[in-house]
C-alpha positions in Angstrom: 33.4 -2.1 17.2 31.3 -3.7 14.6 32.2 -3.5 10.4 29.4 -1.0 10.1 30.8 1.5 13.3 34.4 1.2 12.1 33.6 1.7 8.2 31.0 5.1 9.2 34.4 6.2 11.5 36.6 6.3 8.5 34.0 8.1 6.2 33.3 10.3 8.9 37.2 11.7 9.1 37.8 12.0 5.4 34.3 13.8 5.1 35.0 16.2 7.9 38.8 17.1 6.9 37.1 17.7 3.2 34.7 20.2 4.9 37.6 21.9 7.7 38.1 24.8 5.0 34.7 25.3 3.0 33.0 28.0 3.8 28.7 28.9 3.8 27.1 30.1 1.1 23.9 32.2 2.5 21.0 32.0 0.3 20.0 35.0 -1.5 17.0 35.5 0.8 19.1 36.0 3.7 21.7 38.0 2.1 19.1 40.3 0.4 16.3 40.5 3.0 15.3 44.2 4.3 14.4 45.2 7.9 10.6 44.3 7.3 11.7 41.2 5.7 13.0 37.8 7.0 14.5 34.4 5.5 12.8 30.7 6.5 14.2 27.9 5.6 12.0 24.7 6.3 14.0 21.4 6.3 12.4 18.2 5.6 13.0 14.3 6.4 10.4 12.2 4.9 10.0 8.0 4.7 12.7 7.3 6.5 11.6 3.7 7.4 13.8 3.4 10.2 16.7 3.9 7.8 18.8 5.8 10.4 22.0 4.6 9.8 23.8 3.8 6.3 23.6 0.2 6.5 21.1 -1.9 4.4 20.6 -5.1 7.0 18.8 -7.4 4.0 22.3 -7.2 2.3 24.1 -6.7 5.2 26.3 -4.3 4.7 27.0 -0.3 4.2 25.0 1.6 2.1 26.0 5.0 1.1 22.7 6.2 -0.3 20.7 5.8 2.6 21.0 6.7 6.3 19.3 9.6 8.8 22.5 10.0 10.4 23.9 10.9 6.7 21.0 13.5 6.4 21.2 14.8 9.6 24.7 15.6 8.7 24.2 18.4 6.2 21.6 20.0 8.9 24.4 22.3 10.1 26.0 23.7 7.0 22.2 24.0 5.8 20.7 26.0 8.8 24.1 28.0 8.1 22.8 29.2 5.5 19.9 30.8 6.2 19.3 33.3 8.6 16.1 31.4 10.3 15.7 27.7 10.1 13.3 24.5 11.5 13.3 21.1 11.0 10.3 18.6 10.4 9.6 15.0 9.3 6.9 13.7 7.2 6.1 10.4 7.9 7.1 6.8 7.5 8.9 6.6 10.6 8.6 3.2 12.1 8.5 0.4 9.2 10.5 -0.6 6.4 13.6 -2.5 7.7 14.6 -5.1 9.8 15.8 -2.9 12.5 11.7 -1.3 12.6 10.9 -5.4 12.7 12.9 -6.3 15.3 11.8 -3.4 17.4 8.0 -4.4 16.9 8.5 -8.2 16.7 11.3 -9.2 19.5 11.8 -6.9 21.8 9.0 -4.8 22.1 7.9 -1.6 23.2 7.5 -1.3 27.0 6.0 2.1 28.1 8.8 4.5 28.8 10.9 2.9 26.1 12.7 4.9 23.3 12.6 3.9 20.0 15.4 4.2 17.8 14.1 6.3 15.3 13.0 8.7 18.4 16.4 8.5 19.8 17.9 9.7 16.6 15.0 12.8 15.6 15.8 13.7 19.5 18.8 14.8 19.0 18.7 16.5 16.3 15.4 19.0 17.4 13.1 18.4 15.2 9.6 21.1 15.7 6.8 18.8 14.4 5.9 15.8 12.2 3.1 13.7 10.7 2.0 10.0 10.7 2.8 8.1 7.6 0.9 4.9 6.6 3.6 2.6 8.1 3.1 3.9 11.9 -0.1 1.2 11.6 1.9 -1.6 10.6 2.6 -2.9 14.1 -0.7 -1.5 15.8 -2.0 1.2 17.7 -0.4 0.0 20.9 2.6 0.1 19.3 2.5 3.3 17.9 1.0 5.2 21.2 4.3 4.0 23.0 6.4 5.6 20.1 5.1 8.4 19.8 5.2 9.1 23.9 8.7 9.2 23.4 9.0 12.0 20.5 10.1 15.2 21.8 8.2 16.9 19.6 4.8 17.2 18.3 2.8 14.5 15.7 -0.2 16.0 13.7 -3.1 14.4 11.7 -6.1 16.5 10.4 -7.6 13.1 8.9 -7.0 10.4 11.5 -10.5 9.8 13.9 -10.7 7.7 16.7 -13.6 5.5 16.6 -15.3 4.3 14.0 -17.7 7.6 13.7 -17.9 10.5 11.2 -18.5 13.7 12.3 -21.2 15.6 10.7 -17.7 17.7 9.4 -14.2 17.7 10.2 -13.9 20.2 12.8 -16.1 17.9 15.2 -14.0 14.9 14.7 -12.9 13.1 17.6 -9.3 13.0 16.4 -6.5 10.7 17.0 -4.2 13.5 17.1 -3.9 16.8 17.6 -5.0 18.1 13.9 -2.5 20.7 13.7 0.3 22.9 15.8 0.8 26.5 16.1 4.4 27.7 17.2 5.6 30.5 18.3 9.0 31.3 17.4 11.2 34.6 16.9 12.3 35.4 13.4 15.8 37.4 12.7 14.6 40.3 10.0 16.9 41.7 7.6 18.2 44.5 9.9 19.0 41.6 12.7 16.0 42.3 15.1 13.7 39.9 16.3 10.1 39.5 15.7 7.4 37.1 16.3 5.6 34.7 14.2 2.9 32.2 14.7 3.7 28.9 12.3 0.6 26.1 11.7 1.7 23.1 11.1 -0.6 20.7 9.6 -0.5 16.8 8.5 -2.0 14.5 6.5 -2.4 10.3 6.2 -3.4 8.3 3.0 -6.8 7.5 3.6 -5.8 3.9 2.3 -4.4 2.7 6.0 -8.1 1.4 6.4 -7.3 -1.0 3.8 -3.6 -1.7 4.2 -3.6 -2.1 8.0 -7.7 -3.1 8.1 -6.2 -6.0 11.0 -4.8 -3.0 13.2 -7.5 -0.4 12.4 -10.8 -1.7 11.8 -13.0 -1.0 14.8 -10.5 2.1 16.3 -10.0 4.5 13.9 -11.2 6.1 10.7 -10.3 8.8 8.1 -11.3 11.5 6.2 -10.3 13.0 2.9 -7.3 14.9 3.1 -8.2 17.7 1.1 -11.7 18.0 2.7 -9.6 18.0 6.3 -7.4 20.6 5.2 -10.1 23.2 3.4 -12.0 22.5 6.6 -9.1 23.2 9.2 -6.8 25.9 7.9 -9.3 28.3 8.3 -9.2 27.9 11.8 -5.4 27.8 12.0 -6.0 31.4 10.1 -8.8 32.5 12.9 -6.5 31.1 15.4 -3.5 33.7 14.3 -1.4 31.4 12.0 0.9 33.8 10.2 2.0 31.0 7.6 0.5 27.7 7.4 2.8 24.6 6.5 1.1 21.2 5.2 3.1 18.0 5.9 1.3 15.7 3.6 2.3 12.4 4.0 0.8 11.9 0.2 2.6 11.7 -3.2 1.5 14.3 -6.2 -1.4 13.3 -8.6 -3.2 15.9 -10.6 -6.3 13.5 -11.8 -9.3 14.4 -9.1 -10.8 11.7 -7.1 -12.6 11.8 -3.4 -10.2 9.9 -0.8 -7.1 10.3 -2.9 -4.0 8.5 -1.4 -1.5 10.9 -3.6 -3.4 14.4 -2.8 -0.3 16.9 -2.3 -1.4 18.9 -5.5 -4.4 19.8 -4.4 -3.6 20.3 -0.5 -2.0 23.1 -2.2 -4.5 24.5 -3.8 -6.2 24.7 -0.5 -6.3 28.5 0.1 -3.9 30.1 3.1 -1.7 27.1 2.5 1.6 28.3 2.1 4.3 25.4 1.4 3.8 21.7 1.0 6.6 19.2 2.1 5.4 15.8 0.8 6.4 12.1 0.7 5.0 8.6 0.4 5.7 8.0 -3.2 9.6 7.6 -2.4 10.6 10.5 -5.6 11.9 13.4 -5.6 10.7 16.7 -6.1 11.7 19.1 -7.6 14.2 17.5 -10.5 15.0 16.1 -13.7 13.2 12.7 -13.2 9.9 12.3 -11.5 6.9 14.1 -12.3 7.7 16.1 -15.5 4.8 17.2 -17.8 2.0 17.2 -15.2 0.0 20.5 -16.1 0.4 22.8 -12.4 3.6 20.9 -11.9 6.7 22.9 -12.1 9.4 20.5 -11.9 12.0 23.2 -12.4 10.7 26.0 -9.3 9.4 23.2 -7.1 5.4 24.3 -7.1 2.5 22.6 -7.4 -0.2 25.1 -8.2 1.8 27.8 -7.5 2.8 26.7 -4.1 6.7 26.0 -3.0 6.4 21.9 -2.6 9.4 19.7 -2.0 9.4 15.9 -1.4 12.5 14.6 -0.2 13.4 11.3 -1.4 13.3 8.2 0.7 15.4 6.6 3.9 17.3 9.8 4.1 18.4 10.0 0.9 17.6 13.8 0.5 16.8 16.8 2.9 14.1 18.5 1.8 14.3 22.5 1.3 11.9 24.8 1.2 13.3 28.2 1.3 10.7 31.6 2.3 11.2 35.2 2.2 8.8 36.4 4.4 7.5 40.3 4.9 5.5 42.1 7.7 2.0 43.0 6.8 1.3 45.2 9.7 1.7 43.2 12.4 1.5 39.5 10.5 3.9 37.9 8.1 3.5 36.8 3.9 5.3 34.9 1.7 6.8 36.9 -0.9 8.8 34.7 -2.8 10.1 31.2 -2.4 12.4 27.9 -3.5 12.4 24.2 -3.4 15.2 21.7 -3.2 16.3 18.8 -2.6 19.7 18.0 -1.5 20.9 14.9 -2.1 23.2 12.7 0.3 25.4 11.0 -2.1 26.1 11.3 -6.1 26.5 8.7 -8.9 29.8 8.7 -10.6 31.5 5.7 -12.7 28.1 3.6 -12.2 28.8 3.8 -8.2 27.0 5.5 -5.5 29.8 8.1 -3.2 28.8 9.5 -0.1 29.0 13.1 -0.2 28.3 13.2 3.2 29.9 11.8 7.0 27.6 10.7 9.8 26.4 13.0 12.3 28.1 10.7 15.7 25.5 11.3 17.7 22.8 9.4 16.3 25.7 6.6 15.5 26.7 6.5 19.0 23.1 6.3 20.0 22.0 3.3 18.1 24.8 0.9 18.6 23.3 -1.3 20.8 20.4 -1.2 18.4 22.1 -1.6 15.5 24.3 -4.6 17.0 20.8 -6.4 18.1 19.4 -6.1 14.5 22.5 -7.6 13.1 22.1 -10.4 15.1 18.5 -10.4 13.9 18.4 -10.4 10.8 21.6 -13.0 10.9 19.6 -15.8 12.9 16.7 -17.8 11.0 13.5 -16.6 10.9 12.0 -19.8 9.0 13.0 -23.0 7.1 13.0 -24.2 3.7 12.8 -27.5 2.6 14.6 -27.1 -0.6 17.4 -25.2 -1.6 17.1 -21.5 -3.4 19.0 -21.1 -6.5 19.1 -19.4 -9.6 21.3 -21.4 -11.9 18.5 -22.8 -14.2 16.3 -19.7 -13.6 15.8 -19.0 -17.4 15.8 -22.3 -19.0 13.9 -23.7 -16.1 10.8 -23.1 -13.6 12.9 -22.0 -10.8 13.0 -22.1 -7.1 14.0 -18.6 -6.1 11.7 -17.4 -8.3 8.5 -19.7 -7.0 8.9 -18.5 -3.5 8.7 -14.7 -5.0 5.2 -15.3 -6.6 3.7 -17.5 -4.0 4.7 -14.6 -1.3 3.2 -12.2 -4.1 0.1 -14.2 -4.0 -0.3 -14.8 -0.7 0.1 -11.2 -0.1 -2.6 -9.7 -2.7 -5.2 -12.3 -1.9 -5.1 -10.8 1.6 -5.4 -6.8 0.4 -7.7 -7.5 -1.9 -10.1 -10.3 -0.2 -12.3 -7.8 0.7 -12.4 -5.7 -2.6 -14.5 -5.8 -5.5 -11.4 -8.5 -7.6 -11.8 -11.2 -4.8 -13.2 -13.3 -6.5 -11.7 -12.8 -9.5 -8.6 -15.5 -9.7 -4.2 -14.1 -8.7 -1.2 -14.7 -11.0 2.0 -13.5 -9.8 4.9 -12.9 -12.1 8.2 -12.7 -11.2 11.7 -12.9 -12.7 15.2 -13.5 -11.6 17.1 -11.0 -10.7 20.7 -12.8 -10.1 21.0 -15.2 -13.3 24.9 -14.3 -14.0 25.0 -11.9 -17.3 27.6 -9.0 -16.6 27.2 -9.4 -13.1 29.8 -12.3 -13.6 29.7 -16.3 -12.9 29.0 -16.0 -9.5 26.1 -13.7 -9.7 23.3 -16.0 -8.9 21.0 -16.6 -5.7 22.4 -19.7 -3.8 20.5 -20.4 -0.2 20.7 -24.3 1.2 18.0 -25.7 2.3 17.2 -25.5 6.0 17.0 -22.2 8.0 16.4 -18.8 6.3 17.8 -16.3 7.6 16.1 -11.9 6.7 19.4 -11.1 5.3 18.9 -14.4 2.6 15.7 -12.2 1.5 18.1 -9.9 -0.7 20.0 -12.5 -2.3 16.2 -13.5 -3.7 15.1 -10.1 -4.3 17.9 -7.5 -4.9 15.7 -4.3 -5.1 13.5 -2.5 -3.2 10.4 -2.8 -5.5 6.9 -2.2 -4.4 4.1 -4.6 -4.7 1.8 -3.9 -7.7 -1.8 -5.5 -8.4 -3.0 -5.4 -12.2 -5.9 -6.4 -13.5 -6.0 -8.0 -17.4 -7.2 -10.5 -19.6 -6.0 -14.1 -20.7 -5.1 -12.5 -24.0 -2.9 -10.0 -22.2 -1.6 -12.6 -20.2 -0.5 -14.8 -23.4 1.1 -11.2 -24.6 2.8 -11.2 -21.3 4.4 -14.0 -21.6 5.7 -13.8 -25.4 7.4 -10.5 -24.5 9.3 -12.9 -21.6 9.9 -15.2 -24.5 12.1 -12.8 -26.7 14.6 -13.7 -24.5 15.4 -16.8 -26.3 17.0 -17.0 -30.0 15.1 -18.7 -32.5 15.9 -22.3 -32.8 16.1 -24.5 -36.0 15.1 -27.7 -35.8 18.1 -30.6 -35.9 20.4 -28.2 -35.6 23.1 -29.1 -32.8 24.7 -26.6 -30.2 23.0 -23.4 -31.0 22.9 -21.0 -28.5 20.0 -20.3 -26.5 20.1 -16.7 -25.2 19.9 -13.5 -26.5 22.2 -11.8 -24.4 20.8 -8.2 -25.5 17.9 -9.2 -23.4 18.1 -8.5 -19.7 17.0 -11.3 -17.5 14.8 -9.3 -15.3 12.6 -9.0 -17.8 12.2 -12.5 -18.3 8.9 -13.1 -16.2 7.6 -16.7 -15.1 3.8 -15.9 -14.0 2.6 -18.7 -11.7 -1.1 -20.0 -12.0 -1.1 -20.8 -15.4 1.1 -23.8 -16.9 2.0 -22.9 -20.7 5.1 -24.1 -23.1 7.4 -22.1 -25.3 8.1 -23.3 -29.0 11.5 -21.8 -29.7 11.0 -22.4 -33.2 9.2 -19.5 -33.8 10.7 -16.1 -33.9 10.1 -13.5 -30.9 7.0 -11.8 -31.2 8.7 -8.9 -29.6 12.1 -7.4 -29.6 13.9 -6.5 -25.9 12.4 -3.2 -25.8 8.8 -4.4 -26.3 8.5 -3.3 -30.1 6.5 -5.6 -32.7 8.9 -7.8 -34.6 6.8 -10.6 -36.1 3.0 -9.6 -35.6 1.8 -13.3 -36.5 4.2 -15.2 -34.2 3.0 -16.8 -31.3 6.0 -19.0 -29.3 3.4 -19.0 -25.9 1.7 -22.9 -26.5 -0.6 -24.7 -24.7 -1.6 -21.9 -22.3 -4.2 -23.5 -19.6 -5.7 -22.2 -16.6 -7.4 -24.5 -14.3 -6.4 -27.4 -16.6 -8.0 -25.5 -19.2 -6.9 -23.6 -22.4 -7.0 -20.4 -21.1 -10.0 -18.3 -22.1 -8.8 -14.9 -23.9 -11.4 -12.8 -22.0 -11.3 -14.0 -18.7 -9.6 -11.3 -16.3 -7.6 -12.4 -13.9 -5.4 -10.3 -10.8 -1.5 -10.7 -11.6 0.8 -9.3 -8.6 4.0 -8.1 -9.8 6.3 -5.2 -8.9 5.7 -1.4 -9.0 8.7 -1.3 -12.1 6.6 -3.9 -14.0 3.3 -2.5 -13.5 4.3 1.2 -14.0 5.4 -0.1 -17.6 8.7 -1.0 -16.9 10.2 -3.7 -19.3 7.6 -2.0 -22.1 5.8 -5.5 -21.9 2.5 -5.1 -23.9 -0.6 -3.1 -22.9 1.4 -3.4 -19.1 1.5 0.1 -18.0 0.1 2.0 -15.1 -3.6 2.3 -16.0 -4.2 -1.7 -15.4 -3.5 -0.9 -11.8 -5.7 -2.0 -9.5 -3.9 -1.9 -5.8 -0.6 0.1 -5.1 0.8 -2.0 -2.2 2.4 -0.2 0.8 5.1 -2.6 1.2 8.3 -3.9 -0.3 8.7 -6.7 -1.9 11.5 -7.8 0.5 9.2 -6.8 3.4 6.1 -9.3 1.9 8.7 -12.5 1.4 10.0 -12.0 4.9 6.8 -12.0 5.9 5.5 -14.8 4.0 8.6 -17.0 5.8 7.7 -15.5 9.0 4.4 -17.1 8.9 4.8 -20.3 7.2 7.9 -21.2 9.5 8.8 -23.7 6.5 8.5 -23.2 2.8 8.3 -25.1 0.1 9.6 -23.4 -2.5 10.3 -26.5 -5.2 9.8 -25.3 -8.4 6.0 -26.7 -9.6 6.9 -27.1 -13.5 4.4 -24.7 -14.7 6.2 -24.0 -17.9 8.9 -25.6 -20.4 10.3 -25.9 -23.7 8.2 -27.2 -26.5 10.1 -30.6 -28.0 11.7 -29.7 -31.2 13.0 -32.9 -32.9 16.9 -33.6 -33.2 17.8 -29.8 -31.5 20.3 -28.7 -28.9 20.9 -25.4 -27.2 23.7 -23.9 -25.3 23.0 -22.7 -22.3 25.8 -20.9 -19.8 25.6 -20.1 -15.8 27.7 -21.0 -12.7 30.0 -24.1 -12.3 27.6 -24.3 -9.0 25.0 -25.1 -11.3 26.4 -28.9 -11.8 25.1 -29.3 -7.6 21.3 -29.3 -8.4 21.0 -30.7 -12.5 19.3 -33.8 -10.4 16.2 -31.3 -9.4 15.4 -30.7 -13.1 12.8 -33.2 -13.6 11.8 -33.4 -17.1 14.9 -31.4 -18.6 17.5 -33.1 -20.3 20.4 -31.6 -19.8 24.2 -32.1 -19.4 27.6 -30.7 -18.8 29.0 -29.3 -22.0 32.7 -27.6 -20.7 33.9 -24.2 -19.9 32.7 -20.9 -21.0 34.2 -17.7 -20.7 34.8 -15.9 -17.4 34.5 -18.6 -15.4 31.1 -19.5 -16.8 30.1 -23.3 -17.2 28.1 -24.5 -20.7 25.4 -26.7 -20.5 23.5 -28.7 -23.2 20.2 -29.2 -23.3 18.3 -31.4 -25.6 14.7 -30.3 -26.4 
């Protein structure tokens, strides 16, 4: 039995004896509903990304927050408590971990073959789902052998096959069937069955074209998903749909634009529509968090225009509810009333993630062999590196583990964007150490020898699971960039010996190094900005010798900088950095895009290039404190003078530097 199988056993007992004496609470539309009435509950998986277990293989080990077989687990209680229930997924099956990579890359889909992810939604009888924009990541081959396993149905109103338009949607040449229509018996209020006909309906971004042009271009097309759904629910309605559910793989925007890639708002205002489960954007909805203040977005009921809507987190961290009373029209059904949730899998108490829930077995038992082969995957090397990774001098030096961040940044957005209208404009990638000690203690730092690489090494270089962003600015707001990086530094006098360098009230991921320009920082000067991106001295400017090309770097030039989704979104408050510089919203993890990068380079050289240092200031020395490792590699700091100045506090190491 593996660590993962024997930890999920002991969860699984001490969840199950918690549960032996609770008892099911029906919701009120079951326990209220009258003999022409009848209670739906809808439940909804969405992005799970091959996430069906609770084990995170880039860190290699358990991870309470995530899991299908944690989600899965609640599905009893829940279709408890309700007097009718069905289950459906919304997409982003088959990419996003190294389990989905070692299905697509090692051993392959044969036809007949079950893929994980299918053996898992088999057993658990799910009625219908959609494609997300991660089925396209290995291919259409790929996919097509997937899907033969599902024992269910996959819709998609907006997917064509070929490379031809349709004069409208309804004489597409679909890749799938564009909707369902079941036929299922519903328990009314007086305990009698009745018919009803169910469409179920699905959605794509329209964006795969671009994100997977390699697989696509040439076989497939799509459409606007708001034109495919005005276009096909009518039909569903002709075709004796009595309610009409959308699964829109697509997040929630309420700013109008033709081939939107977050459309869910305004599927719903798409007339005989009746509930929208949605996904892609990796939120949740309805809540206290995401979406608040959008006008027709009721963050509170879970409706968007109106309409019950629910998105459901992401890798099984939340089931998504939608809850319908439903009453007989003559001899159809309506919705009279409805709610949204979603239910969460685990809770955060003492700044620590509990499981709230066990496993269901099943699915466990199921993937074990799977699960054991991507262990051994993601534990064997996937490429070389001929330097070592580390994080030790990350903020008072250009870094390793940072370098091979942007240059898989880089190499990534000058593919996704080479045939847009930037590519020719020239990329920047910023990026910032994540591990660089602070409260996470001495030992908190990134530390991978040189030689083979390994997928699980990926998370000690990149601990979240950030997106890739793509922003467009100027050189000004490049300098600005930088200077807000800066203020993590104390001001330094001149001749003054032993004064310490950081300001510990700054956290170190905000400490960006952007790669492509080479620049120096004069810590004589005071921080133009304070650690929460307010002006503190207007006139300062510690950011020196900023060149581009070899060239001072011209204030009106725009330039392409890949980051993260926190950074561009305005995380960090770094200035004019927010989410209207956007340019291209990446599909992938960063994690995903490094792996990548290693996959396809087989060796990297990750050797930090020197792009930026300290300004000399005459007769000065600073402090600086990280790990006792750090000693191992002082020889790599070309250019740096620097030396071993005794013990700091918990276990920390002081180094002097001499600027």
């Amino acid at each position: 039995m593996s660590e993962f199988s024997s930890s999920i056993t002991r969860r699984s007992f001490l969840a199950g004896s918690a549960a032996a004496g609770g008892f099911i609470m029906l919701h009120p539309f079951s326990a209220r509903a009258e003999a022409n009435q009848a209670h739906l509950r809808i439940m909804e998986t969405t992005d799970i990304h091959v996430n069906a277990l609770p084990y995170d293989y880039y860190a290699d080990k358990p991870n309470d927050t995530m899991g299908l077989s944690r989600t899965a687990s609640l599905i009893e209680a829940v279709r408890k408590e309700a007097t009718n229930s069905m289950l459906i997924d919304n997409g982003d099956l088959l990419q996003g971990n190294p389990m989905g990579d070692y299905i697509a890359y090692e051993k392959g889909m044969k036809d007949g073959d079950l893929h994980p992810i299918m053996k898992g939604m088999n057993l658990l009888s799910y009625e219908c789902s959609t494609l997300g924009n991660h089925e396209f990541n290995y291919g259409l081959s790929f996919l097509d052998k997937v899907l033969a396993g599902a024992n269910f149905p996959f819709v998609c109103a907006n997917l064509i096959r070929g490379t031809e338009l349709a004069a409208g949607p309804r004489d597409d040449k679909l890749y799938l069937k564009p909707y369902v229509i079941l036929d299922k018996k519903l328990k009314d209020g007086s305990g009698a069955e009745k018919p009803i006909r169910i469409g179920i309906i699905g959605f794509v971004p329209p964006q795969i074209m671009i994100w997977d042009a390699k697989n696509l271009e040439g076989n497939v097309r799509t459409r606007d998903i708001v034109e495919a759904a005005k276009a096909w629910v009518p039909q569903m309605k002709e075709e004796g749909a009595d309610i009409v559910i959308a699964l829109s793989h697509s997040g929630i925007d309420v700013k109008e634009s033709d081939m939107m890639e977050n459309a869910s708002f305004f599927v719903a205002g798409v007339e005989g529509i009746d509930a929208v489960f949605t996904g892609h954007q990796h939120l949740v909805f309805p809540g206290k968090k995401d979406f608040q203040e959008l006008e027709g977005v009721d963050t509170k009921a879970g409706t968007l225009q109106g309409k019950p809507a629910v998105m459901g987190g992401f890798w099984g961290s939340h089931m998504g509810l939608i809850d319908l009373l439903l009453e007989e029209d003559g001899n159809k059904w309506r919705v009279v009333s409805a709610t949204s949730e979603a239910r969460p899998i685990y809770e955060r108490a003492d700044n620590k993630n509990k499981a709230t829930v066990g496993d269901d077995r099943r699915i466990v038992e199921a993937l074990k062999a799977d699960h054991e082969a991507t262990l051994a995957y993601v534990r064997r090397p996937v490429g070389k590196t001929t330097a070592p990774l580390y994080s030790y001098f990350a903020l008072v030096a250009d870094d390793p583990s940072v370098q091979i961040v942007s240059q898989a940044q880089a190499w990534y957005i000058k593919q996704m964007l080479k045939e847009s209208k930037w590519k020719d404009l020239p990329i920047l990638s910023a990026a910032a150490p994540f591990k660089a000690g602070g409260r996470g203690g001495a030992d908190y730092y990134t530390d991978v020898p040189a030689g083979d690489v390994a997928i699980k090494n990926v998370a000690d270089l990149y601990l979240y699971p950030n997106t890739v962003r793509a922003v467009e600015i100027t050189g000004a707001q490049v300098k600005e960039w930088l200077e807000m990086s800066a203020g993590i530094f104390n001001r330094i006098e001149p001749g003054k010996p032993d004064q310490a360098l950081i300001n510990l009230d700054f956290p170190s991921y905000n400490y960006d190094v952007i790669d492509g320009v080479t620049y120096k920082i004069d810590l004589s000067q005071p921080p133009k900005y304070n650690p929460k991106g307010g002006v503190l001295n207007p006139s300062s400017g510690r950011i020196v010798e900023l060149m581009f090309d070899g060239k001072p770097i011209d204030p009106a030039q725009k330039f392409v900088v890949a980051t993260n989704n926190y950074r561009a979104g305005g995380g960090g408050n770094f200035p004019e950095i927010n989410s209207s510089k956007i340019i291209f919203e990446a599909p992938d993890t960063n994690r995903d895009v490094i792996v990548r990068y290693i996959v396809e380079q087989k060796t990297i050289n990750p050797s930090a290039d020197a792009n930026w240092s300290f300004a000399p200031l005459s007769g000065a020395t600073v402090i600086f404190e990280t790990g006792p490792k750090a000693k191992d590699y002082m020889a790599d700091l070309k250019g740096l003078k620097i030396e071993p100045a005794g013990e700091g506090e918990g276990g920390f190491a002081k180094f002097r530097i001499t600027l």
